[in-house]
N, C-alpha and C positions, 0 to 999 in steps of 0.2 A: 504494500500500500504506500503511493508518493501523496503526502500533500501538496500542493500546488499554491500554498504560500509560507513564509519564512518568519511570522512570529510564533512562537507555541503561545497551547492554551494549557493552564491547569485547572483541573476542575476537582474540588473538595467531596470527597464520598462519607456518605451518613446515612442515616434512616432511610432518604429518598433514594441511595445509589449504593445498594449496597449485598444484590446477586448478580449472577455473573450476565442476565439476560440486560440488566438495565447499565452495567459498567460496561458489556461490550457494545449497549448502544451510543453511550459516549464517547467511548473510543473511536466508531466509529462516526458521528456526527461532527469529530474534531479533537478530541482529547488527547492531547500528547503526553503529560504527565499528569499523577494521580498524587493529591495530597491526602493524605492521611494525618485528619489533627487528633494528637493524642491528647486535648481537655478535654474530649467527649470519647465514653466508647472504653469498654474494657481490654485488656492484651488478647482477649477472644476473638472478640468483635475483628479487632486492627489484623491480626491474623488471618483469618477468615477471608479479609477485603485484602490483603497480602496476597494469597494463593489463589481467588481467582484472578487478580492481574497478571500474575504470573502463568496461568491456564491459559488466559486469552493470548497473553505474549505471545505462546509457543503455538494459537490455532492460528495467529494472523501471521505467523512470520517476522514481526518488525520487534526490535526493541523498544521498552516501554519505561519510561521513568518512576519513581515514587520515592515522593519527599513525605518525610516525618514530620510535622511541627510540633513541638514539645510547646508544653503549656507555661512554662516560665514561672516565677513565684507570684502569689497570688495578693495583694495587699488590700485586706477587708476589714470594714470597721464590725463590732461585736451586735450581738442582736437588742430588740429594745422591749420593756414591757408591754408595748402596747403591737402586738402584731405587725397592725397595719403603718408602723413606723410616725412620725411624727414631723410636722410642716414647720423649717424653716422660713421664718422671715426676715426680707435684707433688712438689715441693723441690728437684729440681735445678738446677743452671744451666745457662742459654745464651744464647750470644752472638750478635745478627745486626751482620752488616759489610759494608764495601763490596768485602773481597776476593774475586774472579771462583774463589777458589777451593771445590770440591764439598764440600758439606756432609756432619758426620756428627754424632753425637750431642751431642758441645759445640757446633756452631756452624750458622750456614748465610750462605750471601750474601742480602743485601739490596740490590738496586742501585736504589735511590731515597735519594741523597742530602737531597734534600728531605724528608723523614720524619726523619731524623737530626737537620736542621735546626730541628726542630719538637719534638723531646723533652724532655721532662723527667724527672730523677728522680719516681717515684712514678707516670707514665704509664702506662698498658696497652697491650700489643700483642694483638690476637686475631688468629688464625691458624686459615685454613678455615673459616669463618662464625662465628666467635667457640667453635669446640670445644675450641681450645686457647689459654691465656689465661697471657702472660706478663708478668709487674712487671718495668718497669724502675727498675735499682738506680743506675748511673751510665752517663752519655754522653756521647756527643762528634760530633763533626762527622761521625764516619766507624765510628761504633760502637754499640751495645747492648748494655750487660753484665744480664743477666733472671733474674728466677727465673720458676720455670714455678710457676704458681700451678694452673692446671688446666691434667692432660695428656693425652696422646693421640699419635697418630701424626701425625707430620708429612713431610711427602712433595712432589715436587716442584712449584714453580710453583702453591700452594696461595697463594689470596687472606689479603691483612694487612687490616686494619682498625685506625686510630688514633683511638678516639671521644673523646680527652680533650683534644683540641688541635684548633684546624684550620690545619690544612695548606694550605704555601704552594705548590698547588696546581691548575694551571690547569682550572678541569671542562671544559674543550675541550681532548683530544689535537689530534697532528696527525690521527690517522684520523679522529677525529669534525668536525674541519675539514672533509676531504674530504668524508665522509660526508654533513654538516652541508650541504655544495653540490651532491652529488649530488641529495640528497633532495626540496633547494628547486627543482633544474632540470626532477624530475621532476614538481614537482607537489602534492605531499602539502599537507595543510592545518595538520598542527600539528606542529611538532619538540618530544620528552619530553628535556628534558637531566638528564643525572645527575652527581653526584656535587656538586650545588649546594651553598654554604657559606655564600656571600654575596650580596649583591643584583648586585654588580659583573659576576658570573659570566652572572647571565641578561642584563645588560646587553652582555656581548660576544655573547654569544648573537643578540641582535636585530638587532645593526650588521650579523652574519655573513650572518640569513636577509635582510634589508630589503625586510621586509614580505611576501616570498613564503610568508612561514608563521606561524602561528601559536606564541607560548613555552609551553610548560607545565613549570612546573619541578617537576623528582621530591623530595621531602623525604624522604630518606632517612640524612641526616646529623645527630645531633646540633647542631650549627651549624649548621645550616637552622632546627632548631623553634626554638632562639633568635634567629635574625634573623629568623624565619615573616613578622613586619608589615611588614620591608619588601622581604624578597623578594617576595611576593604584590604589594604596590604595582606593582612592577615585570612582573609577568608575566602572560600573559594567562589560566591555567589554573596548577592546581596537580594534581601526583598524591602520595599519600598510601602514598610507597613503606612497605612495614609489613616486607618481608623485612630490609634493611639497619638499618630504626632497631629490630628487636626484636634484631640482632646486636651494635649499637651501644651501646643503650640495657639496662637492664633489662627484660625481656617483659613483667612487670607492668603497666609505665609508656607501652606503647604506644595501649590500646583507650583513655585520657584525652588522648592527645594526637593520636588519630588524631579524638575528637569536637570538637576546639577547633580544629585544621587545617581537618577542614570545615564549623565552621560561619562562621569566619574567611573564608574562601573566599565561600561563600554570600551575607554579607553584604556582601562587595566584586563580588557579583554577575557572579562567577567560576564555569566551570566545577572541579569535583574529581572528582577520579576516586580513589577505594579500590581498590587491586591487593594483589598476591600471597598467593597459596595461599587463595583464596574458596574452590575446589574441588578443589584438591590430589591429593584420592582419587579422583578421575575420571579422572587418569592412565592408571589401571589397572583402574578397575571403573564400571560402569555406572549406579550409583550413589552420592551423594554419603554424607557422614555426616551425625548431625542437627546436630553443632556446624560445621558448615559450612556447612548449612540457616541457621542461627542469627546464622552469621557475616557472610552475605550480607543475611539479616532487618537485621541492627543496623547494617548503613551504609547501607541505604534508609530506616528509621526517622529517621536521624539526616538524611537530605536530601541525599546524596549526589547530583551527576549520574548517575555513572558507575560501574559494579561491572568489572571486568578480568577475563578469564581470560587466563593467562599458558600455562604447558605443556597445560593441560589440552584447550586446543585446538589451540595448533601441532604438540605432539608426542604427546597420548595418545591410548590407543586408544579415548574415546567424543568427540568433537568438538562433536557432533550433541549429543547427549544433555545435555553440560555448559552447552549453549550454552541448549535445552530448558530444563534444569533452571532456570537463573541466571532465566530471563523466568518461568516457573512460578510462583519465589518472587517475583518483583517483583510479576504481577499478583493473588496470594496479598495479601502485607503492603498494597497500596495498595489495596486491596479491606477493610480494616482498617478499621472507624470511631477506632480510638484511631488508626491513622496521622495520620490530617486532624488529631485532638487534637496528637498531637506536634508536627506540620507548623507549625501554628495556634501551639502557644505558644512555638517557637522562633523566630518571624516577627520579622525585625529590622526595626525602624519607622525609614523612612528619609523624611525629607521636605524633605532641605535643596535641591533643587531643582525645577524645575519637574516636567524628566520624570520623578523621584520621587512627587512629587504626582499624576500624571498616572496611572502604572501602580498606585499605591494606589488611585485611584478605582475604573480599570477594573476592579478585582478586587473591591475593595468592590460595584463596582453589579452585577456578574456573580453574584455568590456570593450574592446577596441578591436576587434579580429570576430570572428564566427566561431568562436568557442561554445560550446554549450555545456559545461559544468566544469567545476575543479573538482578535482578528484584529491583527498590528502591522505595521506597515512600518520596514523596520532597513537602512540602507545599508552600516553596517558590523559589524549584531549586536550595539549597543547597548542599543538600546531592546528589543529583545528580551530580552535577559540581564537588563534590570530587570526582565522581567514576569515570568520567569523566577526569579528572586529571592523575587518574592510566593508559589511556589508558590499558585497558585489551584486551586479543584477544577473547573475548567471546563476546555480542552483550550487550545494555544494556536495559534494559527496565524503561522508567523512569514514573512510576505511579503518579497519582496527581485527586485530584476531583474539582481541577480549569484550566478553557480553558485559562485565562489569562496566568498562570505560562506555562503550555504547549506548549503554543506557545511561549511565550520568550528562554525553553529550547529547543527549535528545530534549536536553531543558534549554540548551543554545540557539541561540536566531537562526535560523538559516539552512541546521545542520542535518541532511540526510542518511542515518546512522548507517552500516551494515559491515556485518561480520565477513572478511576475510581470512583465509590460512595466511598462518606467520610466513613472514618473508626475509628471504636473506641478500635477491641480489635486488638492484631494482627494474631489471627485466621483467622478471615475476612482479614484482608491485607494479611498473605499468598493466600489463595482462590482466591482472585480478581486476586492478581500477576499470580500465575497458569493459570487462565482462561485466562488474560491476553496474555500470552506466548504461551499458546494452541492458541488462537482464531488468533493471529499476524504469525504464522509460528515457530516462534523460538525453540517450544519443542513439543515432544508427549507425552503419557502419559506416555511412560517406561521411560521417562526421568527425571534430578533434575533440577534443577534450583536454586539459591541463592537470600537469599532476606534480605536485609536492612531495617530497618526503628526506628522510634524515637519513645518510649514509658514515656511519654504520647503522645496518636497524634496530630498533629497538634498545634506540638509547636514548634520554631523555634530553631535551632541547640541543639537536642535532639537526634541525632544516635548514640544510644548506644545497638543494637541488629542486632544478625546475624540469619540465620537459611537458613541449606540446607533442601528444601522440595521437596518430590515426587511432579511429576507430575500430580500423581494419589488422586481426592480429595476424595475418599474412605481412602488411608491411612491416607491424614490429621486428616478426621475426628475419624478414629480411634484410632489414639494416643495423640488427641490434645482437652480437653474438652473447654469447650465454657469459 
């Protein structure tokens, strides 16, 4: 199966997606890679949604992604005497503290000492996705004396948010530990960690999976977009969580930093992924809105890998149709001649190595000649992710003799995965590429194709070789001795 455009979609499996009849119709209406969020959902369940991906992988032939999102640590205020929780109003006061005892309209418990730890006078606390918004006036180790600046109902075990500080805070609970080993023993190619702050963070992160999976760190902190340069160094993918930083942040101030995230991303030749509420109103109806249409247009515009649906396909009632829709508008926008314009002038010119050099060629002589795909060889999804980077308007073929690598680059712009036998000279790596491109659609035989790859093989950041080859492996072998 070729798609016939170059961003991927993820689509979030739950309730609504979650036997093999209704995952492989995702798969098939578009679905390139399957999230699996572990806040919802037993090690049963995630299992369960694990091996029929894995089933379907093997009926359809293609490599298939699955990213983990672990659940992050969770920061909630205690519960209150009166069930239905109690209405703040702006100007009043109230207190969060470490006392276990039931909240009423002056106070509530707060048992994260650490948040206390991290206060300051003049801090903000938000409460329940930032609907209720409290100044803190003075603090202590074990207290929060607030005014309620904006109010509302507060009720129990409602999520806190502290955008003005960051917190000494581990982004790995003990569950996302577990989780974090479950998910590697099973298999999965990428873990999403949240609640990232620092580079440190995705660093325990990696020690945790070692090397059973891939990092991608969620930016959804305040303290994320300011350390962005060198958490990115550090991780292998970025997501561009947009629900927590427009809680965090001012909303204004998201759609500028969610364009500098990825193009950040892009030029460290990085998978991103753009999530939350692309299609929100698909929840419940059958069709999207146009600023949602709109919303999905201006992260493939900007070069996005990756567009997310989150509930709209784990838990609403169109799955299908969201999933329809999201590829509709990709192959809509990329069917765009101003795409290729924007593509074209946001193209970050990279040439401080060789394989830099090497993947600007192939894309230069491709885009400029009658090439019909680039063909690479990537042992670990290197060289691929550079060519990847160049966005070329030719198609890419990314070769590999490992299903692991494969399936982590099928979360990539562009990249058309499949499995080749290991190669030693690269007569054989032309051949396979050929066969490759013939057997997938992308060329016939009167056709060329371009092929990359690293000599010696299967050694890590080694591209240092181009070559246009016929299509036709009668001429390889003709010109080309063993």
């Amino acid at each position: 199966m070729r798609r016939q455009r170059n961003v991927k979609i993820v689509a979030t499996l739950g309730p609504a997606s979650s036997d093999y009849k209704m995952i492989r119709a995702l798969f098939e209406a578009g679905a390139d890679v399957f999230r699996l969020n572990m806040s919802h959902g037993v090690h049963d369940d995630i299992r369960a949604r694990h091996k029929i991906i894995r089933q379907i992988e093997a009926d359809v032939g293609r490599p298939i992604c699955i990213l983990a999102d672990l659940q992050g640590p969770k920061l909630r205020v205690g519960v209150f005497a009166n069930p239905a929780g109690e209405e703040l109003v702006e100007g009043a006061a109230f207190r969060m503290d470490l006392s276990t005892a039931t909240g009423d309209i002056n106070r509530v418990n707060l048992p994260h000492p650490e948040i206390f730890a991290a206060l300051e006078p003049g801090t903000s606390l938000l409460v329940n996705d930032g609907k209720i918004r409290l100044h803190v006036n003075d603090c202590g180790k074990d207290f929060a004396n607030c005014t309620v600046t904006v109010g509302g109902t507060i009720s129990n075990r409602k999520g806190v948010n502290v955008p003005d500080v960051v917190l000494p805070v581990a982004a790995l609970s003990e569950k996302d530990r577990v989780d974090l080993e479950f998910a590697c023993e099973l298999g999965v190619d990428w873990l999403a960690l949240s609640f990232v702050q620092r580079p440190e963070d995705v660093l325990e992160a990696r020690k945790l999976a070692r090397g059973r999976a891939a990092i991608l760190s969620k930016i959804e902190k305040p303290a994320a977009v300011k350390a962005y340069d060198a958490i990115l160094q550090v991780s292998d993918g970025i997501m561009v969580a947009r629900g927590d930083l427009g809680v965090e942040l001012p909303v204004h101030s998201v759609p500028p930093i969610q364009k500098r995230l990825v193009r950040g991303a892009r030029a460290a030749a990085k998978p991103v992924i753009v999530a939350t509420q692309m299609m929100e109103s698909m929840i419940e109806s059958p069709v999207p809105t146009r600023a949602e249409v709109s919303d999905v247009a201006t992260a493939i515009y900007e070069g996005a890998d990756a567009v997310m649906l989150s509930a709209e396909s784990a838990a609403g009632k169109y799955p299908i149709e969201a999933v329809t829709t999201m590829h509709n508008v990709a192959m809509s926008v990329e069917r765009d001649p101003t795409y290729q314009q924007i593509i074209a002038a946001s193209r970050v010119v990279a040439r401080e190595t060789i394989a830099d050099g090497i993947v600007v060629a192939a894309r230069e002589i491709a885009e400029a000649t009658n090439i019909k795909a680039i063909a690479c060889f990537s042992q670990t999804g290197t060289t691929a992710s550079l060519v990847a980077r160049e966005r070329p308007r030719v198609p890419i073929l990314a070769l590999t003799p490992l299903m692991s690598t494969a399936r982590r680059m099928s979360l990539t712009w562009g990249l058309h995965c499949a499995i080749t036998e290991p190669q030693d000279r690269f007569k054989g790596a032309v051949l396979a590429a050929v066969k490759a491109a013939r057997d997938d659609g992308f060329a016939g035989q009167e056709d060329q194709i371009v092929v990359t790859a690293g000599v010696p093989f299967n050694v890590k950041g080694t591209t240092n070789i181009l070559r246009v080859a016929p299509c036709d492996e009668r001429l390889i072998s003709s010109v080309d001795p063993e």
